[in-house]
N, C-alpha and C positions, 0 to 999 in steps of 0.2 A: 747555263754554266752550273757545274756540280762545285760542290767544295770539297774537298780531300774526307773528310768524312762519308760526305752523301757517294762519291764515288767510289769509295771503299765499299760501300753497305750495298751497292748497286753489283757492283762485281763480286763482290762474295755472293751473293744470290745467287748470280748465275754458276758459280761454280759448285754450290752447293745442289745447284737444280741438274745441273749435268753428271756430276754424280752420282745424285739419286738415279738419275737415268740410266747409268753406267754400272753402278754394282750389282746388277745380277748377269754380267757379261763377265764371265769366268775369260783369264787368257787363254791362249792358242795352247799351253801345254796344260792346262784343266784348273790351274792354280788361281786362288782369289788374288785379284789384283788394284791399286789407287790408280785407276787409269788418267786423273788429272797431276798426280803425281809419282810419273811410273819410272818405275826403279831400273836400268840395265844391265847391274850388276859390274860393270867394268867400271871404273875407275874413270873421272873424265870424259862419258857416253852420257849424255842427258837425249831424251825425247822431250819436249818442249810442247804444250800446249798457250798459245798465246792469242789473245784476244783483246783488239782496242775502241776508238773511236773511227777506224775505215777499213781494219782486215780484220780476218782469223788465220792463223798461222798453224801446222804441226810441222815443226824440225827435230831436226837430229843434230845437236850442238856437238861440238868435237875440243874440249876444253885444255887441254894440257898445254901447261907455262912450259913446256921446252917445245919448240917450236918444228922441230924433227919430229917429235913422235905423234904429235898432232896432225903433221902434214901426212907421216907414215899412215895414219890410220884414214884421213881423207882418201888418199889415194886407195885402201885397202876398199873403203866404201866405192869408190869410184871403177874398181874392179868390177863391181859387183851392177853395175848403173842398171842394165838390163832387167837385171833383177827384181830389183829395189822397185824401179818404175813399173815394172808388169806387174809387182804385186800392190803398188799404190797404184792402179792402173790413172796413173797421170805421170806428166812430165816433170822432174824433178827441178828446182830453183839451186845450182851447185857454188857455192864462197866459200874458195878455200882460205883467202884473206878475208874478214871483216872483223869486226867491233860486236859485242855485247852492250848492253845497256850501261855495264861499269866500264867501258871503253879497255875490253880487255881484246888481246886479239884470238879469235876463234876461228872455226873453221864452220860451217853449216850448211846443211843441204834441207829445202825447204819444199812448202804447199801453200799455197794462199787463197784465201777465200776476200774477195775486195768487196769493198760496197756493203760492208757488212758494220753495224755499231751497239758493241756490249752494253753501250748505253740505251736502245731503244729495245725493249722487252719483245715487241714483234718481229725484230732478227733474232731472236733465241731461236728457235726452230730451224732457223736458214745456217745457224752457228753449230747446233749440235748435231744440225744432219751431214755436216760437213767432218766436225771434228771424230766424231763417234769412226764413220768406217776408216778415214785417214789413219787415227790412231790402233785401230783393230789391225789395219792392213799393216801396217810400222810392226803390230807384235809379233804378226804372224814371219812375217819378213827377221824379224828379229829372232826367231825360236830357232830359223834356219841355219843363221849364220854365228847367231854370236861365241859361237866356238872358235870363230877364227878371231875375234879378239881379243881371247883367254888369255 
């Protein structure tokens, strides 16, 4: 068992190491980007890099407190499923109801990497070879579309 300290120190590591990994990886439209904390430009569009003690996650959170234009934009995302999934070439994890960590209610379409623990340094490789193309494939997917939710 970590303390809140040592677990902090543990996780910032790896996200400083993935990182480093990460920034010489220009986005899809040539532009330098924080791919651990990547930006969508809309309003309530989060890309989600998340990592614990049994998954690795990338999503696409859907945030807005009125709950029409939230649902509006799920379904705009769910338009597009074909899409989304052929260029994540995996099957996508779709809630248009859930919870966030602050018990808000979101909308998220997901990827999941299991068996995996940010706490044992020898999954870093099995985490970053996961996160690295999921999140590539998310931007590329993202350059395509995100005009339609301008």
């Amino acid at each position: 068992m970590y303390s809140k300290q040592e677990a902090s120190k543990i996780k910032q590591a790896f996200w400083t190491r993935f990182g480093q990994y990460m920034k010489p990886v220009p986005a899809s439209g040539g532009e330098k980007v924080n791919w651990s904390n990547y930006k969508t430009g809309i309003a309530h569009i989060y890309f989600r890099l998340h990592v614990e003690k049994t998954f690795a996650s990338v999503a696409i959170e859907l945030t807005n407190p009125l709950p029409e234009k939230r649902i509006q934009q799920f379904q705009q995302f769910l338009s597009m499923k074909t899409m989304l999934e052929e260029t994540m070439q995996t099957a996508m994890h779709w809630e248009e109801n859930t919870t966030d960590e602050n018990q808000r209610t979101i909308s998220r379409i997901s990827v999941k990497l299991n068996d995996v623990n940010i706490f044992r340094e020898e999954d870093w490789p099995a985490i970053i070879s996961f996160l690295k193309p999921s999140i590539i494939n998310l931007d590329v997917f993202w350059e395509d579309v995100k005009m339609v939710f301008e």
